[in-house]
C-alpha positions as a LaTeX table, in Angstrom:
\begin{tabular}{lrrr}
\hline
Residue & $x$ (\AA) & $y$ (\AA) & $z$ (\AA) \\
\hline
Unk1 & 26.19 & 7.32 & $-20.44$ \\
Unk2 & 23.27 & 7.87 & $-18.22$ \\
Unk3 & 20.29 & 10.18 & $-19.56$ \\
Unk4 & 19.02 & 12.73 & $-17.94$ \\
Unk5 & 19.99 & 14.78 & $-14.90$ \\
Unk6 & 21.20 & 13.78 & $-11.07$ \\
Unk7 & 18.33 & 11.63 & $-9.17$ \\
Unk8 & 17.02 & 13.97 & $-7.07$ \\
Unk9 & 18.37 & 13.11 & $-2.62$ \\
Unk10 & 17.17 & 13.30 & 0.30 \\
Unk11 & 18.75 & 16.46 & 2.07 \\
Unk12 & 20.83 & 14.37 & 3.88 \\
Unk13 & 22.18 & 12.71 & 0.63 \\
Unk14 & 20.79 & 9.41 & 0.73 \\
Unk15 & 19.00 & 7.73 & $-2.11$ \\
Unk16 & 15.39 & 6.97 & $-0.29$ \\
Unk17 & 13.69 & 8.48 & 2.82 \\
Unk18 & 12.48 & 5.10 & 4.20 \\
Unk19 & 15.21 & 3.44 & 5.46 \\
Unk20 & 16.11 & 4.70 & 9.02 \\
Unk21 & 12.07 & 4.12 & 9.90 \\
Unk22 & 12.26 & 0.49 & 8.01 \\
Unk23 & 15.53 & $-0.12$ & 10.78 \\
Unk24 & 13.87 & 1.28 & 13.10 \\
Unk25 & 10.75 & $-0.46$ & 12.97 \\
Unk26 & 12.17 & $-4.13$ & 12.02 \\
Unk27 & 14.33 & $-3.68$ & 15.38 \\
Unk28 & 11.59 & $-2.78$ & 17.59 \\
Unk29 & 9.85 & $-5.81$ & 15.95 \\
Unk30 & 12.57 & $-7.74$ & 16.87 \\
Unk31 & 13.14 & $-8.70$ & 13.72 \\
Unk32 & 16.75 & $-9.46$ & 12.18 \\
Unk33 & 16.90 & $-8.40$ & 8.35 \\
Unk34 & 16.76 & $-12.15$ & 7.15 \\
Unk35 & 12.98 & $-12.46$ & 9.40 \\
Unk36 & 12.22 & $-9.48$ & 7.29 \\
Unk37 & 13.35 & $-10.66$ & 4.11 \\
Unk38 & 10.87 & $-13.74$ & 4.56 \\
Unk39 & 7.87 & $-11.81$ & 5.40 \\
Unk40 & 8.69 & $-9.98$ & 2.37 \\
Unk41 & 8.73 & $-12.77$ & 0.13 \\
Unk42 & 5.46 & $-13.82$ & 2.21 \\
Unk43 & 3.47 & $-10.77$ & 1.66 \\
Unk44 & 4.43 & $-10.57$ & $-2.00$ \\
Unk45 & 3.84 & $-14.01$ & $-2.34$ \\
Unk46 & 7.32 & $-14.36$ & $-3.81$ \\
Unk47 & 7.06 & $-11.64$ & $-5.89$ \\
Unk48 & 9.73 & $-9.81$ & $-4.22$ \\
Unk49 & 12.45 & $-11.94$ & $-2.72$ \\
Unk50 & 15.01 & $-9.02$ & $-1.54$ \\
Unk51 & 18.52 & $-10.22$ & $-0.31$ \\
Unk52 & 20.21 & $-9.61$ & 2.46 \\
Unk53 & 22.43 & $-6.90$ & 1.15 \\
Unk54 & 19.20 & $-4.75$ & $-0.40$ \\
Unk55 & 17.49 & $-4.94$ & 3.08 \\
Unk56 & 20.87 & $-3.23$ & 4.38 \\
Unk57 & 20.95 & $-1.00$ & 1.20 \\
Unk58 & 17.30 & 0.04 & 2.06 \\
Unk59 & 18.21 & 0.78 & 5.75 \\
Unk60 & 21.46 & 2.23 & 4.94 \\
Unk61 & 19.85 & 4.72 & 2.22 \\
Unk62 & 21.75 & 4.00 & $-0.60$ \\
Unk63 & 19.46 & 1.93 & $-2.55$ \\
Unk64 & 16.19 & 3.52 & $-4.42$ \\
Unk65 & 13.00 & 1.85 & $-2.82$ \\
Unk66 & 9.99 & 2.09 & $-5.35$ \\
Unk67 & 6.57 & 2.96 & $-4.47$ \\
Unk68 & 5.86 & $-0.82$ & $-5.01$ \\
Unk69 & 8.31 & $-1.65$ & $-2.59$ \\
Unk70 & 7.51 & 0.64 & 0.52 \\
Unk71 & 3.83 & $-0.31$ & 0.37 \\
Unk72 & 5.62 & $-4.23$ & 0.81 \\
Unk73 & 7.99 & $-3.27$ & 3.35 \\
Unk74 & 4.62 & $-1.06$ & 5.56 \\
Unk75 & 2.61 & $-4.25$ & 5.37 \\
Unk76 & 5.80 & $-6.65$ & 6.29 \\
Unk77 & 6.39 & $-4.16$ & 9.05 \\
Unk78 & 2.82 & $-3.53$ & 10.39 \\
Unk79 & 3.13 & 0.25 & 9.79 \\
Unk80 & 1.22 & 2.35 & 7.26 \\
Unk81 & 2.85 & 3.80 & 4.05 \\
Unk82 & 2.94 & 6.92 & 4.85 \\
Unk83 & 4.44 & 6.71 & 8.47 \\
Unk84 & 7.66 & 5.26 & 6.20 \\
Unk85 & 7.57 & 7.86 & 3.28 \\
Unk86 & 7.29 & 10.81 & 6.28 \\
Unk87 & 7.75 & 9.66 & 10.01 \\
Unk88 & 3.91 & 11.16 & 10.66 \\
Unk89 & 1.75 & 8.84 & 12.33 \\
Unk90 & $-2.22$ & 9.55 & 11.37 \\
\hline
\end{tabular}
């Protein structure tokens, strides 16, 4: 049995806030979600080989993405942190 209370959701139910700009972004990079999976793996320097299906989780919004993670994903994408976490550009 799990501990603790429900994980707390976006409004719009989904388990991470990132995904729609992580889409967004890898498409206007022209990127498909295996290019993205390698420059993952490349600026992790293998420390985080994600699959195919947990890039789609991400973008879909039904996978948690850890702090860890979205400061990966912003440098794989070329975008900062925060423009993922909130869609505000500084």
């Amino acid at each position: 049995m799990p501990r603790g209370g429900p994980r707390l959701r976006a409004t719009n139910g989904k388990k991470n806030l990132v995904g729609e700009r992580v889409e967004e972004r890898r498409k206007e990079m022209q990127l498909t979600q295996a290019m993205l999976t390698a420059r993952l793996a490349y600026v992790t320097e293998g420390n985080w080989n994600p699959t195919l299906q947990e890039v789609l989780h991400i973008e879909q919004g039904t996978r948690l993405v850890s702090d860890v993670e979205v400061v990966s994903l912003a440098e794989a994408l070329g975008v900062k942190a925060c423009w993922l976490l909130t869609g505000v550009m500084e």
